[in-house]
C-alpha positions as CSV (number, residue, x, y, z in Angstrom):
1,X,73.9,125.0,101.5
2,X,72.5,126.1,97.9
3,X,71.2,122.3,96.4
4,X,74.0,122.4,93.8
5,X,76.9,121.8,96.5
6,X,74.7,119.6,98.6
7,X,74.6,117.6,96.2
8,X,78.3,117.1,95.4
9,X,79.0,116.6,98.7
10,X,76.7,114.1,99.0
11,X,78.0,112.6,96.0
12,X,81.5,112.4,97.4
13,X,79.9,110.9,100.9
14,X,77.9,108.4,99.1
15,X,81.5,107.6,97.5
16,X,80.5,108.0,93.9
17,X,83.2,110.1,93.0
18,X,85.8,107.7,93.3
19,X,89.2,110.7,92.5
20,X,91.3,111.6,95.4
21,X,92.8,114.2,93.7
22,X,89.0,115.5,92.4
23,X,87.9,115.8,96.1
24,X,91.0,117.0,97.1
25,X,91.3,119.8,94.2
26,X,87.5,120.6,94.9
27,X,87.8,121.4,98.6
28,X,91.3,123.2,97.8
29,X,89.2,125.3,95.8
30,X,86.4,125.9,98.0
31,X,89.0,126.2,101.1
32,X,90.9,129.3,99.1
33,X,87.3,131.0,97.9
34,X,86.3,130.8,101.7
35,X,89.8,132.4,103.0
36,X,89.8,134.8,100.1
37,X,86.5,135.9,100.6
38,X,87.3,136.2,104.6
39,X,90.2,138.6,104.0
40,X,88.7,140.9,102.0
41,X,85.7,141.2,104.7
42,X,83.0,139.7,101.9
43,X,81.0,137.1,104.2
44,X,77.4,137.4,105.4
45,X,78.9,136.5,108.7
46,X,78.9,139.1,111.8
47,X,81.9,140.0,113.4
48,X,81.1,138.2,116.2
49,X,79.0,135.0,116.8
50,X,75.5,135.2,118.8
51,X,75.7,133.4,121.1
52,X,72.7,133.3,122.8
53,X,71.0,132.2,119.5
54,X,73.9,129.5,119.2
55,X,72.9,128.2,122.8
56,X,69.0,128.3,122.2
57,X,69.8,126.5,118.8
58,X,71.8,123.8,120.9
59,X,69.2,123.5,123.4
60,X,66.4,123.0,121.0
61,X,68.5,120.6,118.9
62,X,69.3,118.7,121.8
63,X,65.5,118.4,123.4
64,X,64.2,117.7,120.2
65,X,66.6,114.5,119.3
66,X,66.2,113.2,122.9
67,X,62.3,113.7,122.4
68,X,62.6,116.4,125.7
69,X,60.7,118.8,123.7
């Protein structure tokens, strides 16, 4: 996630943006880019998932935060 939008979202979990309707509007927004860009086949994303890189990821993730690594 590019540092701009990590930010606001941390801003919004750290609860300093106090709006409803500003957090709503803002994922609104971000929810019709992402389903725009998806129906006009404009994502960095493959067709289809990889999924033995998905597993390996889990497995790694998983040894590493239960110090199994």
């Amino acid at each position: 996630m590019p540092d701009r939008e990590r930010e606001h979202v941390l801003t919004v979990k750290r609860s300093e943006i106090t709006e409803l309707r500003r957090v709503v509007d803002d994922i609104e927004r971000v929810s019709a880019r992402a389903e725009r860009l998806l129906s006009e086949q404009r994502t960095p994303l493959p067709e289809e998932p990889d999924h033995e890189a998905v597993s390996a990821w889990s497995i790694r993730a998983q040894r590493s935060h239960w110090g199994w690594a």
